[in-house]
BATI-753082 format. One record per residue: residue number from 1; residue in one letter; x, y, z of N, C-alpha, C, O, CB in turn. Coordinates in steps of 0.02 Angstrom, whole numbers. Glycine has a CB too. Example, Ala and Ser with C-alpha at 12.3 -4.5 7.8 and 13.67 -1.06 7.14 Angstrom:
BEGIN
   sese   mikol     n.px     n.py     n.pz    ca.px    ca.py    ca.pz     c.px     c.py     c.pz     o.px     o.py     o.pz    cb.px    cb.py    cb.pz
      1       a      660     -284      390      615     -225      390      660     -165      390      712     -166      423      565     -224      452
      2       s      642     -112      354      684      -53      357      645        2      394      670       57      402      704      -30      286
***
This chain:
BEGIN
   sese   mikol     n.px     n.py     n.pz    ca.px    ca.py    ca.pz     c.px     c.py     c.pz     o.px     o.py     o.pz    cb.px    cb.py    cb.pz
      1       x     4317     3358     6269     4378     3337     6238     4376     3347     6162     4422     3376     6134     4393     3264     6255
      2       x     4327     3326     6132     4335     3345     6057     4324     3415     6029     4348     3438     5977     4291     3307     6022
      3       x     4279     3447     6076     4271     3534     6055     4359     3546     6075     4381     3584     6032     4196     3598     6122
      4       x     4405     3531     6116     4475     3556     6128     4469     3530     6074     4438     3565     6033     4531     3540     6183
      5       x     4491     3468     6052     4522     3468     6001     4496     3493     5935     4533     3496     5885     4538     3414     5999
      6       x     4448     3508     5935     4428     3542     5841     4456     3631     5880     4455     3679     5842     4289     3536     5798
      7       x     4474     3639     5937     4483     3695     5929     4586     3702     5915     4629     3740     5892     4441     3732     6000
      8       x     4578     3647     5943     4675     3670     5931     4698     3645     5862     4750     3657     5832     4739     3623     5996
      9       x     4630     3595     5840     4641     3584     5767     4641     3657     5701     4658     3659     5642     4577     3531     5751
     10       x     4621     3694     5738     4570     3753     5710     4648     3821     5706     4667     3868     5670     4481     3778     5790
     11       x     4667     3787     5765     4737     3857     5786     4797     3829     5756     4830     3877     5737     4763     3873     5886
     12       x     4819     3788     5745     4848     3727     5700     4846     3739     5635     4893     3743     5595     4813     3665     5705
     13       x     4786     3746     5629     4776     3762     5557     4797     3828     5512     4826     3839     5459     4711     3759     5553
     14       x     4764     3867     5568     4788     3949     5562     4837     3951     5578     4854     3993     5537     4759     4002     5595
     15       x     4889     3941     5611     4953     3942     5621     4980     3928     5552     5005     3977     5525     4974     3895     5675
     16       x     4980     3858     5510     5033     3857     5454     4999     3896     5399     5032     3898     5347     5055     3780     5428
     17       x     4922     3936     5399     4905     3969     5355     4979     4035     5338     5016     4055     5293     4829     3994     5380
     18       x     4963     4047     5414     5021     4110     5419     5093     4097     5413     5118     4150     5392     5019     4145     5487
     19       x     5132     4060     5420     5184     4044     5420     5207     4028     5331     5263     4032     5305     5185     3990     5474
     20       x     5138     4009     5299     5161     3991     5226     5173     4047     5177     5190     4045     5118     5109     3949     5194
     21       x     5160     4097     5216     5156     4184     5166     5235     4233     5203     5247     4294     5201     5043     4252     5200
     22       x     5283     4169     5240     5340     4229     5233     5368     4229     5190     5356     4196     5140     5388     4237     5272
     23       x     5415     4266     5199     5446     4305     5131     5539     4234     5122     5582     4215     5161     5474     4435     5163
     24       x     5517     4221     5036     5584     4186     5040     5613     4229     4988     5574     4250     4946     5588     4101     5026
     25       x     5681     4246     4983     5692     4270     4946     5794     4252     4949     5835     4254     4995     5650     4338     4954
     26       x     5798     4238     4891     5889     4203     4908     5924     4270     4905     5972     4278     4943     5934     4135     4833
     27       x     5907     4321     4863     5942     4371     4873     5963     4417     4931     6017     4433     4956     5921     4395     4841
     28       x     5884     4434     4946     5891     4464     5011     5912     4422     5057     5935     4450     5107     5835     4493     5034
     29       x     5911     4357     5057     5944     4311     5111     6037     4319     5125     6076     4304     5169     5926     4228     5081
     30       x     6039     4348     5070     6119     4351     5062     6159     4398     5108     6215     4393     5134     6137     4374     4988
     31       x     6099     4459     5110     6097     4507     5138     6094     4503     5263     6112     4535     5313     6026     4533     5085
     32       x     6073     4469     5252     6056     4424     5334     6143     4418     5353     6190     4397     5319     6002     4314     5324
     33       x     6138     4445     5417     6210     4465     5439     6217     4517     5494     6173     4551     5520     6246     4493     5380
     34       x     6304     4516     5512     6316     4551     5535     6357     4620     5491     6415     4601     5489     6339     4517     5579
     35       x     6354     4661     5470     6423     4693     5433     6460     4742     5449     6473     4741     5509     6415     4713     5379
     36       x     6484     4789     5420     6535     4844     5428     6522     4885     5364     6546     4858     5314     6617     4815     5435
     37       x     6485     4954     5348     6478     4983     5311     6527     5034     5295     6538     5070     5344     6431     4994     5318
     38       x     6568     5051     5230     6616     5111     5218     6588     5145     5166     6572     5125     5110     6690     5094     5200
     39       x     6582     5219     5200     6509     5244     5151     6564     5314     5122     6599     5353     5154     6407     5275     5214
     40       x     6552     5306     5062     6591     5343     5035     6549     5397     5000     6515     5375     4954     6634     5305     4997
     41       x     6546     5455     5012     6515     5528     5009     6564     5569     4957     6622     5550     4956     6513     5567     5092
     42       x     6542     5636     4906     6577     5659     4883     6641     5699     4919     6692     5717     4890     6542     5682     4851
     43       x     6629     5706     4978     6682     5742     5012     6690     5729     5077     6706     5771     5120     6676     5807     5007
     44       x     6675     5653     5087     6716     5637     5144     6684     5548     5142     6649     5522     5099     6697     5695     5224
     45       x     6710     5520     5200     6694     5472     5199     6662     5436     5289     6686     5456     5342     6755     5447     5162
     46       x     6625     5402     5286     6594     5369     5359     6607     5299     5379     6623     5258     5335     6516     5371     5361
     47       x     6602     5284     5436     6602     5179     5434     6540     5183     5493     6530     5212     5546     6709     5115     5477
     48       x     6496     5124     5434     6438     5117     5502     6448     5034     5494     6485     4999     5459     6334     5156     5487
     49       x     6400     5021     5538     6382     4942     5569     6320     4924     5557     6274     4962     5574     6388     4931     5645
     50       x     6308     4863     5526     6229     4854     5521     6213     4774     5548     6250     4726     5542     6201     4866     5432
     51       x     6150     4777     5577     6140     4710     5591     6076     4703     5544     6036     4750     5542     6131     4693     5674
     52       x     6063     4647     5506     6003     4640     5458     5987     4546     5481     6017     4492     5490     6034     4662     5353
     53       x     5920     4576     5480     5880     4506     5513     5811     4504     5486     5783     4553     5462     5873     4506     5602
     54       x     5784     4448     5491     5721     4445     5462     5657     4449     5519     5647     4399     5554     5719     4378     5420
     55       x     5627     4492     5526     5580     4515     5551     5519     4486     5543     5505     4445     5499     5579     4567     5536
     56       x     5467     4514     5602     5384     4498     5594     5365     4434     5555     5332     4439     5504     5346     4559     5552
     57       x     5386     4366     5581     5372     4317     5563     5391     4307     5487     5353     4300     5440     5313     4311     5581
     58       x     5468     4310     5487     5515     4325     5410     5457     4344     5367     5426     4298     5339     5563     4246     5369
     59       x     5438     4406     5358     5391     4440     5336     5440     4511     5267     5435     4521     5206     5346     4470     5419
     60       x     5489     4548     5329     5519     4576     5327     5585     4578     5345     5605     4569     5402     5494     4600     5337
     61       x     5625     4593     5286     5713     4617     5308     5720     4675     5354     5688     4726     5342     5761     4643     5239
     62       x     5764     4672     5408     5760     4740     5446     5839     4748     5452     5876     4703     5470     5715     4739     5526
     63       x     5856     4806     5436     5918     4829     5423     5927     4893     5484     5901     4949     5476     5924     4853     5340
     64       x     5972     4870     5552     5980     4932     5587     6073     4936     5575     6120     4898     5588     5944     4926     5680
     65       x     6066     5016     5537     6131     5042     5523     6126     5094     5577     6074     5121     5596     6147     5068     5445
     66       x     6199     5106     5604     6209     5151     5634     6284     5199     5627     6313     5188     5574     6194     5122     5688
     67       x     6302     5226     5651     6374     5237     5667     6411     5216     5720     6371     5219     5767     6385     5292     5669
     68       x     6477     5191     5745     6489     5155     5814     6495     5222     5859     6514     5209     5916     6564     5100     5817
     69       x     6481     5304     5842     6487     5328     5914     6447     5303     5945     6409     5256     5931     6482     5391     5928
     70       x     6455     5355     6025     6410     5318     6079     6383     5403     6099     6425     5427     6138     6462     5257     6155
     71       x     6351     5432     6090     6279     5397     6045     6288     5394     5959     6326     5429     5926     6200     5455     6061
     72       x     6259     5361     5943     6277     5373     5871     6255     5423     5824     6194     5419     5817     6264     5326     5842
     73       x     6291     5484     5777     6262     5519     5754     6223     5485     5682     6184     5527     5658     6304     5570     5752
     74       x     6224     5450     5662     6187     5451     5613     6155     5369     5642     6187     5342     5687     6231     5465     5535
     75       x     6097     5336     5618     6069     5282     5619     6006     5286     5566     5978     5334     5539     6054     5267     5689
     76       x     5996     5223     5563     5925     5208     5506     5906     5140     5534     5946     5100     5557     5945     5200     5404
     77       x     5827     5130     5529     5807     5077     5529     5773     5066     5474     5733     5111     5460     5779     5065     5576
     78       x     5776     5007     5425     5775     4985     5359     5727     4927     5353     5737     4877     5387     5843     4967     5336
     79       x     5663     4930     5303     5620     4875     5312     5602     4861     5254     5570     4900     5218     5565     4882     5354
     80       x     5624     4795     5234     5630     4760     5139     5570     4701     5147     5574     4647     5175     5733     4705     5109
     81       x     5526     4725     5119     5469     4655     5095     5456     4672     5010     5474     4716     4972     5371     4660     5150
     82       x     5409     4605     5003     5400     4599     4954     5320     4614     4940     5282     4602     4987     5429     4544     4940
     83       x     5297     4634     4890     5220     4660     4862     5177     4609     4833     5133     4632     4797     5224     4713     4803
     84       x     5179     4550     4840     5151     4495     4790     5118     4520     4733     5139     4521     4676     5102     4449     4821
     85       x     5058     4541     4757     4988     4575     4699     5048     4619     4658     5068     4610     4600     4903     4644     4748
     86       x     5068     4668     4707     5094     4717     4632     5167     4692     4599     5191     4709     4545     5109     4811     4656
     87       x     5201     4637     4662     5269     4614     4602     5300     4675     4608     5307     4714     4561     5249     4595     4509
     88       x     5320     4683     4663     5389     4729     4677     5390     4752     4739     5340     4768     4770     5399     4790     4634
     89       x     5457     4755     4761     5486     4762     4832     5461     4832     4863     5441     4881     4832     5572     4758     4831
     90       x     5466     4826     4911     5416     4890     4952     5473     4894     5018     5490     4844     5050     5309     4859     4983
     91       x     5507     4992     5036     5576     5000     5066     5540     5048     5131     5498     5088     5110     5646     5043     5004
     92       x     5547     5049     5171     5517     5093     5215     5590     5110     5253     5629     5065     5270     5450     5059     5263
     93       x     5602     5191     5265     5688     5199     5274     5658     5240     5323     5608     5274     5312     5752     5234     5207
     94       x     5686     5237     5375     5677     5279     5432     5750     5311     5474     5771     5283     5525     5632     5232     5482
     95       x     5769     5344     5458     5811     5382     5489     5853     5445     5549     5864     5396     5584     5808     5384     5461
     96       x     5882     5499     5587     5875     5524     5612     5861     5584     5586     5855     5637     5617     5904     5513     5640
     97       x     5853     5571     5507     5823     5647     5463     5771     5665     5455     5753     5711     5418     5833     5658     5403
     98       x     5714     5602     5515     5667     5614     5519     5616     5679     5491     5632     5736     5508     5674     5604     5566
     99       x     5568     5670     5458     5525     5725     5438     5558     5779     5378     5523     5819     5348     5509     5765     5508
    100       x     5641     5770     5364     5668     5816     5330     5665     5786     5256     5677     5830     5215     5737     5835     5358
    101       x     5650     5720     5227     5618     5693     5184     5532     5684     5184     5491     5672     5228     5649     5640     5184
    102       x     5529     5698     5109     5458     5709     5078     5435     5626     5091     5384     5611     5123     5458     5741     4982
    103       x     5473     5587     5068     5452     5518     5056     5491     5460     5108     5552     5454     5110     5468     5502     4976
    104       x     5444     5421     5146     5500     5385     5185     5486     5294     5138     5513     5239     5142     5479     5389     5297
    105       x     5429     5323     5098     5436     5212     5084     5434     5212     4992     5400     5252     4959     5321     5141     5129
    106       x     5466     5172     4971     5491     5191     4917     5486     5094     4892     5484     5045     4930     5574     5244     4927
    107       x     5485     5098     4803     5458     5051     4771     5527     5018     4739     5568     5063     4728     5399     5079     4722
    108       x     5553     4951     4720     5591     4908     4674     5582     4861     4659     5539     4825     4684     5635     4897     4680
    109       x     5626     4843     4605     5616     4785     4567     5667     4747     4568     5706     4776     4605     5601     4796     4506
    110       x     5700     4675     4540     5760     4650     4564     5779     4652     4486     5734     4637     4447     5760     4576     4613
    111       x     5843     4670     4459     5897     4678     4413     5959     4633     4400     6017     4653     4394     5919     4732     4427
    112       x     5935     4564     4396     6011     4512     4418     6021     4530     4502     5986     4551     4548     6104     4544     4364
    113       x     6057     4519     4497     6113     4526     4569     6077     4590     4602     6084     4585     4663     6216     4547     4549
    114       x     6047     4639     4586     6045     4697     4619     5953     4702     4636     5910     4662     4617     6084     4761     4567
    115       x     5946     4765     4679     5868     4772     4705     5885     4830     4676     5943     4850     4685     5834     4765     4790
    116       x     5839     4868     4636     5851     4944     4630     5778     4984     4650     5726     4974     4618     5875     4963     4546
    117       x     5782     5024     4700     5731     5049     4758     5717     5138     4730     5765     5176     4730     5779     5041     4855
    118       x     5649     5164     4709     5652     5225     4702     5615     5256     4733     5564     5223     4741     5648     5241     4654
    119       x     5613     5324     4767     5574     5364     4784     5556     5414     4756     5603     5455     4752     5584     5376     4822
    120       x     5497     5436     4729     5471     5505     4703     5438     5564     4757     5402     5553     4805     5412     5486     4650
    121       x     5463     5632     4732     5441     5672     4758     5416     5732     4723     5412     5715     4663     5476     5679     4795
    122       x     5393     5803     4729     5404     5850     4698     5465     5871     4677     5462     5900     4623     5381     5885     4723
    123       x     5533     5866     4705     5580     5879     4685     5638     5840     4637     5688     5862     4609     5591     5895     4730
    124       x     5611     5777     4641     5646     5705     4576     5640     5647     4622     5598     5629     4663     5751     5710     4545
    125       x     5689     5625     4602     5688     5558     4628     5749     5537     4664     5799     5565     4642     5677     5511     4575
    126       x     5758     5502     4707     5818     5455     4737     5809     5385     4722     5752     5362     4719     5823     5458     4816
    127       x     5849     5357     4713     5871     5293     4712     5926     5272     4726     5982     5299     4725     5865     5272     4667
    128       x     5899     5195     4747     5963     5156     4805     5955     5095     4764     5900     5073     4751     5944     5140     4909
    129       x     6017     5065     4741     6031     5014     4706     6064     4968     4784     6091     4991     4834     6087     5036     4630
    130       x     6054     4924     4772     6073     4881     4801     6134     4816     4778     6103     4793     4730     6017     4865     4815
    131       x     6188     4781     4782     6212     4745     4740     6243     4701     4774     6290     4711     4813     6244     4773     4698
    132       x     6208     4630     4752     6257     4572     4785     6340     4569     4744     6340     4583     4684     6211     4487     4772
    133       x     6390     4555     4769     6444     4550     4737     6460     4474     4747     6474     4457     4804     6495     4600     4762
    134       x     6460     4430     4705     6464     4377     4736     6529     4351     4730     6543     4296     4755     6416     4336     4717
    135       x     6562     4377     4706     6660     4379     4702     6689     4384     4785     6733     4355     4815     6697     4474     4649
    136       x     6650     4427     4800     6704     4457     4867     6637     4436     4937     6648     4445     4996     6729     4581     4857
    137       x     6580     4411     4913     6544     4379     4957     6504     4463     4990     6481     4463     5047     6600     4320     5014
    138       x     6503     4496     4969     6478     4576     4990     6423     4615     4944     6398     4593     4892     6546     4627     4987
    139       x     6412     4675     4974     6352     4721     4968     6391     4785     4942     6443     4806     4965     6307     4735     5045
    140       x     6354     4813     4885     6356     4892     4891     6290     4923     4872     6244     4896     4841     6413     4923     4841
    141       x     6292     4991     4899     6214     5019     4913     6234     5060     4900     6264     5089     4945     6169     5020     4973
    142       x     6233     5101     4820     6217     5170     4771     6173     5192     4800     6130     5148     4810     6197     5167     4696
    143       x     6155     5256     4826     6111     5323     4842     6139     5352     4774     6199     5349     4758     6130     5376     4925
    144       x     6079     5383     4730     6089     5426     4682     6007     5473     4702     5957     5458     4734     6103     5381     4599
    145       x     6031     5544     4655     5974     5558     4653     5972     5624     4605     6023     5658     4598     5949     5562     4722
    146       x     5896     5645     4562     5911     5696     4499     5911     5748     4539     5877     5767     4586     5858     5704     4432
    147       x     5987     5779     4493     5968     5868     4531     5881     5917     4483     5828     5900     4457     6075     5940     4499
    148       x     5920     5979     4496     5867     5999     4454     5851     6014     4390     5807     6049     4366     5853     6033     4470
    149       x     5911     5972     4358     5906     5963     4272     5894     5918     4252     5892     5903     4193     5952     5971     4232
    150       x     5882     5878     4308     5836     5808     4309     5897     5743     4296     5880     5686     4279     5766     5810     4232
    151       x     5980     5768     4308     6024     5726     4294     6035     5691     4341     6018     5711     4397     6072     5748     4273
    152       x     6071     5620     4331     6059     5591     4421     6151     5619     4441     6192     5644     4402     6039     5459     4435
    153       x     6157     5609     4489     6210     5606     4521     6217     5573     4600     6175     5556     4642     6228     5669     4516
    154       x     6284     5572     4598     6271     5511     4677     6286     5530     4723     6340     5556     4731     6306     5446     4689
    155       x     6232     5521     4780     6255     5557     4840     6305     5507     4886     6357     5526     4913     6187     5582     4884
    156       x     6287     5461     4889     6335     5408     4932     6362     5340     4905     6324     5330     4858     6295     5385     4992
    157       x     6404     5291     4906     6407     5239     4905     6435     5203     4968     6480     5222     5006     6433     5231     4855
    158       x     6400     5148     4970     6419     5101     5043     6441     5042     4996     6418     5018     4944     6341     5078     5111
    159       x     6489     5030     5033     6522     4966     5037     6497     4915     5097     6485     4943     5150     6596     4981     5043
    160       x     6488     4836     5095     6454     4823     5154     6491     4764     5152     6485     4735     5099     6374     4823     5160
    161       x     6531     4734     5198     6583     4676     5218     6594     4666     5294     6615     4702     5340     6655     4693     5187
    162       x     6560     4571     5287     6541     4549     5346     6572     4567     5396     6628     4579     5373     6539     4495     5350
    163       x     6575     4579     5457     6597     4591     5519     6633     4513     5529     6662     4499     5582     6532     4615     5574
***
């Protein structure tokens, strides 16, 4: 009886070890939802759907965007933690463009209201700003990225409003 108990004392223990290292974060909490994305492209425009939830023992934000066809042509699965030691957010973007990007996990920092997320490659950089709006209770998510004069320009903007 007492070896059980120093042993469930023992799993007990280790249990709230782990539970005390998830991730709190009010911003990204803001983000936790159901939504409706309107992604606005230089020459045309898309509407996707995202469900964002907190993952792996609220460890991680997980963001699955898709499009509502059936099947859907475009989707991403999206994974937001935080770096303690190095003090900055860490983005792992997985998409159906699989392999056609150099870089899939990419580094940010928080800016007020916003996460701003970059990826380096041989060819420049992308970046995804992120932005709480707290007027209209919503998200927008800037894709920019340098051409080859090293100027940025934007490839997408999403608009993101709850479902």
């Amino acid at each position: 009886m007492v070896l059980s108990t120093v042993i469930l004392g023992t799993l007990v223990a280790g249990w709230l070890t782990v539970t005390t290292s998830q991730l709190q974060d009010p911003l990204l909490e803001k983000l936790v939802g159901k939504w409706h994305i309107h992604r606005a492209f230089s020459n045309r425009t898309a509407e996707n759907v995202a469900t964002v939830e907190w993952v792996v023992d609220h460890r991680y934000l997980r963001i699955i965007m898709r499009d509502p066809n059936k099947p859907p042509k475009y989707e991403a699965h999206v994974y937001i933690t935080f770096e303690k030691e190095a003090k900055r957010y860490a983005i792992h973007w997985m998409d159906v463009f699989a392999g056609s990007l150099p870089e899939t996990m990419g580094y940010g920092h928080q800016a007020g209201d916003s996460i701003v997320f970059e990826w380096k490659d041989g060819e420049g950089t992308l970046r995804n700003t992120f932005t709480w709006l707290s007027s209209s209770k919503s998200w927008t998510s800037k894709i920019e990225q340098t051409n080859k004069e090293g100027e940025w320009t934007t490839f997408c903007t999403d608009t993101y409003t709850r479902k």
